[in-house]
N, C-alpha and C positions, 0 to 999 in steps of 0.2 A: 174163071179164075184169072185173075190180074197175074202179070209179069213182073218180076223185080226191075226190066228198061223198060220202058214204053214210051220209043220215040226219044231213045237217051235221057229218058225223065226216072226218078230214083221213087219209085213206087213204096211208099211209106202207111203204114195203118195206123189211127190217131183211134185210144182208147181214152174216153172223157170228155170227144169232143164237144159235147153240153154244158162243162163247167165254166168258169168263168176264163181260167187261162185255156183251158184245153180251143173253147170258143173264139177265143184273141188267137189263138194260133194258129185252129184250121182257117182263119179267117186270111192271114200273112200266107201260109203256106199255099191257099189258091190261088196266091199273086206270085208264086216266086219260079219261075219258068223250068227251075230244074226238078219241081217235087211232082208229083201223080199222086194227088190225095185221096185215101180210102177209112170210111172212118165207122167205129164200133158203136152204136148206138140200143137203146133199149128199143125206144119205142120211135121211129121215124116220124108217125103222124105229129108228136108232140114240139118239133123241129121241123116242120115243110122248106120254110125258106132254105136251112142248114144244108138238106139233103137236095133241093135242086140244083143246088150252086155246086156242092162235088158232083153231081151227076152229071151237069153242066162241062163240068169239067172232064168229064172224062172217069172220074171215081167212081169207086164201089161205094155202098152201104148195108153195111152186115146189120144185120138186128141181133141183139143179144148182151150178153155182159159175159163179166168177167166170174161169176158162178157157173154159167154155164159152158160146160169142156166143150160140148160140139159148135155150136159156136165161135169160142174159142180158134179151134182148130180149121176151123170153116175158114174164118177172117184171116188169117196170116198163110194161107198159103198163098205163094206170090209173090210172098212182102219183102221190100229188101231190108226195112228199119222200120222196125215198131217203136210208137210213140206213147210210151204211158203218161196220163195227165187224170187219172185216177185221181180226184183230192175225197178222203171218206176217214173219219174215226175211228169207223167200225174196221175192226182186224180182220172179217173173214172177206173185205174189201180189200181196203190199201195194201193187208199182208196179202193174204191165203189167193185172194183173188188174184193181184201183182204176180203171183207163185206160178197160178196154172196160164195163164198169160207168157212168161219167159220160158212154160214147160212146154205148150202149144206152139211158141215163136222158136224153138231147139227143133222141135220135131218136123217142124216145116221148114224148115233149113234159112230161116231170118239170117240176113249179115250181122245185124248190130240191131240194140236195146237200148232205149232213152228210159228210165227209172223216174218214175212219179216221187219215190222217195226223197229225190234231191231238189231241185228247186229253193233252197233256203240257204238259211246262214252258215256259215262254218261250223261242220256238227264234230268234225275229227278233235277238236280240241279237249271233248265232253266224255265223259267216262260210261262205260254202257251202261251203268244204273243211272244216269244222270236221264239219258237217252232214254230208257224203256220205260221212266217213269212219267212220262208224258204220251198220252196216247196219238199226238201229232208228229213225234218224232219215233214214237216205238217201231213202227213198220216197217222205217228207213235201214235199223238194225238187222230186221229178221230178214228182207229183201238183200239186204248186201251181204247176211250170209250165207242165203242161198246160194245169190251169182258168183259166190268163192268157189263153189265146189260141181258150177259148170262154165264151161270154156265158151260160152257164147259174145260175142266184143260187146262191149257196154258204154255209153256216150254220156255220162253223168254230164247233168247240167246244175248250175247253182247262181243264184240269183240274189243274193242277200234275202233280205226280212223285202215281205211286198210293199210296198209304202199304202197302198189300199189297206190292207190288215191292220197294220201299225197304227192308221189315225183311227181305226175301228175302235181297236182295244185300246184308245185313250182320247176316244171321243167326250167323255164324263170328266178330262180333265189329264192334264201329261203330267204324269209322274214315273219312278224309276225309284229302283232298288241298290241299294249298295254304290258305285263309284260313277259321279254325275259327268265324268270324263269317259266313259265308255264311248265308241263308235256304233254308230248303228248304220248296217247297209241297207238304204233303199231302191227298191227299183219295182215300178210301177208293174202293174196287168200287161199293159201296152208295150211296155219296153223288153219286160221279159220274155212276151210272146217274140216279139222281133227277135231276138238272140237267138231263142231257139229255132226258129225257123231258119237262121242262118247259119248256125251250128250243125243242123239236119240236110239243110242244101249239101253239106260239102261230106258226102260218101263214104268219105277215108278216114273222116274226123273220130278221134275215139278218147276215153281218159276225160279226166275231171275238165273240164272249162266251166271260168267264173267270168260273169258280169255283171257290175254293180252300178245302177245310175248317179247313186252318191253314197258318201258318209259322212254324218254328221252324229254329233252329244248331243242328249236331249236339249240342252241350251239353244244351240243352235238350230233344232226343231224349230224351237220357241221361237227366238230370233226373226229366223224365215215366216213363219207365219202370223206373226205380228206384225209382218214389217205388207203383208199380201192381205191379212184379214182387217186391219187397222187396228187391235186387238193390245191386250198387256197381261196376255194367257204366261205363266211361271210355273216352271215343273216343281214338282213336292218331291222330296225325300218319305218313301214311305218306312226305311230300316235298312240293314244289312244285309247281305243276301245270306248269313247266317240266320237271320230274323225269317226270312222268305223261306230258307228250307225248314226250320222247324213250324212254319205252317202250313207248310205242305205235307207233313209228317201229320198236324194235330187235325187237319183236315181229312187224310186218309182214314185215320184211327177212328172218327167218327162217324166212318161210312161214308163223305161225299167225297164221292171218287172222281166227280167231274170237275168239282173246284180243286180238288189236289192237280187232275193231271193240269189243267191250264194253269195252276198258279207252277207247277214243273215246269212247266214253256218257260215260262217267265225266269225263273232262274240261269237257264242258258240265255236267254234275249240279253239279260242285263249285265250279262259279263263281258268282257273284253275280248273272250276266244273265241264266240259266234262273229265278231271281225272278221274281215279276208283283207290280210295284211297285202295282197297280189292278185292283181287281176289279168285275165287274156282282154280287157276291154280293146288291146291293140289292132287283135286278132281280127276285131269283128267292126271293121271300121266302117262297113254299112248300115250300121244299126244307130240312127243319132242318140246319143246320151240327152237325156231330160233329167234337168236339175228340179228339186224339190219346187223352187219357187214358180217354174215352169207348170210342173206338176198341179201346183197348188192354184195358181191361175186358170188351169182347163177345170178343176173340177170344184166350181164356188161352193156345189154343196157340202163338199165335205169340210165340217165343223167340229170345235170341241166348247163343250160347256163350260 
């Protein structure tokens, strides 16, 4: 069993560390002198490099997931903060899964909880049907009312829209819903890991922290990347975000529940109150801020048609 100090280092368990941010993290977090990384994994062999470098370090490596309690319960004893980076659609994942995970981390006497739920844009503005009708945000609801009604500290972290996701979903061409004045926060794989990692360094830290690499209106998307790609890409008006929820409606009604819930995303992304009008960016002054254009120059492949 790991110790929550070891050698003054804050002994933390990383669940997700295969995903793509969970991966950027444990990555940061075996560089940063104060953490003792321990991380959740299914199947070790399919990650060799992942698991020699925490073992390297000094870490555990639990095999198991978040379906399975004894595991579970295996992996956080010890821990001082457990790190969810959980990212899954499936509810009996990101919820139920998240659930037995903060039930395991209670019972084993965890200090503090990082929630996979947050990671994103300003969801507090969005009404909970807005919320549970997207199966990428629904989770975040059922996880945060859980941890209402246990006293475990909890370290929400929040990162705007990924900027990787974002040129994803308008790689076919930038377009946008309803007011072409909206801000959109981005912040990369890389940058977000960094925050969290230095959000998690600091033992004490607990409550909402936000860090955002930029905001910019689709225009200004455009702008920046015309200006890096050489390009004369122009966002489209596809409607009103009245037009958007009633096809999110005509979409359910006919049974594709997978194009309703992402076109639901969409309805939060292109409003104005996924913003974060405030940021701790101050907080975290070792974490360098990467501007879009920056962003967009490390990584030539990413394109929009």
């Amino acid at each position: 069993m790991v110790s929550q100090v070891n050698n003054n280092k804050i002994s933390i368990l990383v669940a997700g560390a295969t995903e793509q941010l969970g991966s950027a993290f444990t990555r940061y977090a075996l560089q940063n002198p104060n953490l003792l990384v321990n991380i959740l994994i299914r199947d070790p062999k399919k990650n060799p490099e992942l698991v020699s470098q925490v073992e390297a370090a000094g870490g555990k490596v639990f095999q198991g997931d978040v379906t399975d309690t004894n595991s579970l319960n295996t992996a956080t004893k010890g821990i001082h903060t457990v790190v969810s980076l959980i990212n899954s659609s499936d509810p009996t994942i990101a919820a139920d899964g998240q659930i037995a995970l903060i039930k395991a981390s209670i019972a084993n006497g965890v200090q503090r909880f990082v929630p996979s739920a947050d990671f994103g844009v300003n969801y507090t503005n969005f009404s909970r049907e807005e919320l549970l009708a997207s199966p990428i945000t629904a989770p975040k609801v059922l996880v945060e009312d859980f941890l209402k009604t246990v006293s475990i500290p909890v370290l929400s972290l929040y990162a705007g829209g990924i900027t990787e996701t974002f040129f994803y979903i308008h790689s076919q061409g930038l377009s946008y819903w309803g007011d072409e004045n909206v801000k959109h926060d981005l912040t990369s794989y890389d940058n977000t890991a960094r925050f969290a990692v230095a959000a998690v360094a600091n033992k004490d830290l607990t409550g909402r922290q936000v860090y955002v690499g930029g905001s910019y209106t689709i225009q200004e998307v455009a702008n920046i990347y015309n200006k890096v790609r050489g390009t004369n890409v122009q966002p489209k008006r596809n409607g009103s975000i009245d037009d958007l929820r009633n096809l999110v409606a005509e979409k359910k009604k006919s049974g594709d529940a997978a194009s309703g819930g992402f076109l639901a995303l969409l309805v939060i992304l292109n409003q104005q109150g996924s913003h974060f009008d405030k940021t701790d960016n101050a907080r975290f002054t070792e974490v360098p801020t990467e501007s879009l254009e920056e962003f967009l120059n490390a990584h030539p492949e990413i394109k929009i048609a």
